[in-house]
N, C-alpha and C positions, 0 to 999 in steps of 0.2 A: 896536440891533435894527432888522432891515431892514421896511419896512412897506410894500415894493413890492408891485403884483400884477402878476404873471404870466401873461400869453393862456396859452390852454390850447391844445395844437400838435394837430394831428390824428391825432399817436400819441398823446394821453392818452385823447383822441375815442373810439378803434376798440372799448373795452370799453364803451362805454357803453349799456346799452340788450339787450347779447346776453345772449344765454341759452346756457347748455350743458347740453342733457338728455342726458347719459352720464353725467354726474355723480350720486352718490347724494347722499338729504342736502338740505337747505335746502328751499323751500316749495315743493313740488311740482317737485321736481327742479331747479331753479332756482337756480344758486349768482350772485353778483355781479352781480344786473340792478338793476330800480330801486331795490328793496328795499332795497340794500346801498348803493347811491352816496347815497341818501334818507338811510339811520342814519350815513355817514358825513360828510353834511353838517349832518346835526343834532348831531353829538358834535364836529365843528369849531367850528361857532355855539356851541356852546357854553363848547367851551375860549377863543373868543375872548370872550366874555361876562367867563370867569372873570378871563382876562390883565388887561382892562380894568377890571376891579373890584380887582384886585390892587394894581395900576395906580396905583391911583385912593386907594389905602388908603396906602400907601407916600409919596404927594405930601403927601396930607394928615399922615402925620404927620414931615414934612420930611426927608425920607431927601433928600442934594443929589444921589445918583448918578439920581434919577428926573427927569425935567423933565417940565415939563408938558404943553410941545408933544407929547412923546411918549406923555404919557398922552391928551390930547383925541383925537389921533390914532387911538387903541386904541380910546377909546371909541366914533368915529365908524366904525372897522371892523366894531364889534359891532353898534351898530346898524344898518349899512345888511346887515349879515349875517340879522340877526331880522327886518328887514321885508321881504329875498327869501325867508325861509324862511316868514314869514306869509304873502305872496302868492302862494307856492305849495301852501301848506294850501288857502288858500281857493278858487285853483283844482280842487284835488285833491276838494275836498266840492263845489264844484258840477260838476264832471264826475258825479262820484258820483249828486248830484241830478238829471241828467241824464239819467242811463240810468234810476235808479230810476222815472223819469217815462214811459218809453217804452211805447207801445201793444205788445202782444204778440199 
């Protein structure tokens, strides 16, 4: 199992953030902006959760094709995966807090 990461090249970049309103559909016409890269990094985090829990079930009950190296590894993927996905919740609610705060 490969557990490299890979930079992300400035064509993966060019969707990130656009909008296309000709499109019907999606939340106020809105297909693939944050919305979508958000639910796709939350259903990543989470398959990696799952891999590393699998992982982790497998060492424990002595399967020899799993090592362990390669389970710690899984697990530290997950985790450092749920603690950007939590720092960006918590961005996300004090932006939130932010504006809700504004003088109008």
């Amino acid at each position: 199992m490969d557990m490299r990461i890979s930079p992300m090249t400035s064509q993966a970049l060019t969707g990130i953030g656009q909008t296309n309103l000709k499109r019907p559909g999606g939340v106020g016409g809105v297909e693939g902006g944050f919305a979508a890269n958000f639910k796709d990094a939350l259903k990543s985090v989470s398959a990696s959760q799952d891999e590393a829990s699998r992982l982790q079930t497998q060492v424990q009950l002595g399967n020899p094709k799993v090592s362990l190296e390669e389970t710690m590894l899984a697990m530290q993927k997950s985790q450092v995966g749920f603690q950007a996905t939590l720092h960006v919740r918590n961005r996300m609610v004090q932006a939130y807090t932010d504006i809700m705060n504004m003088g109008v």
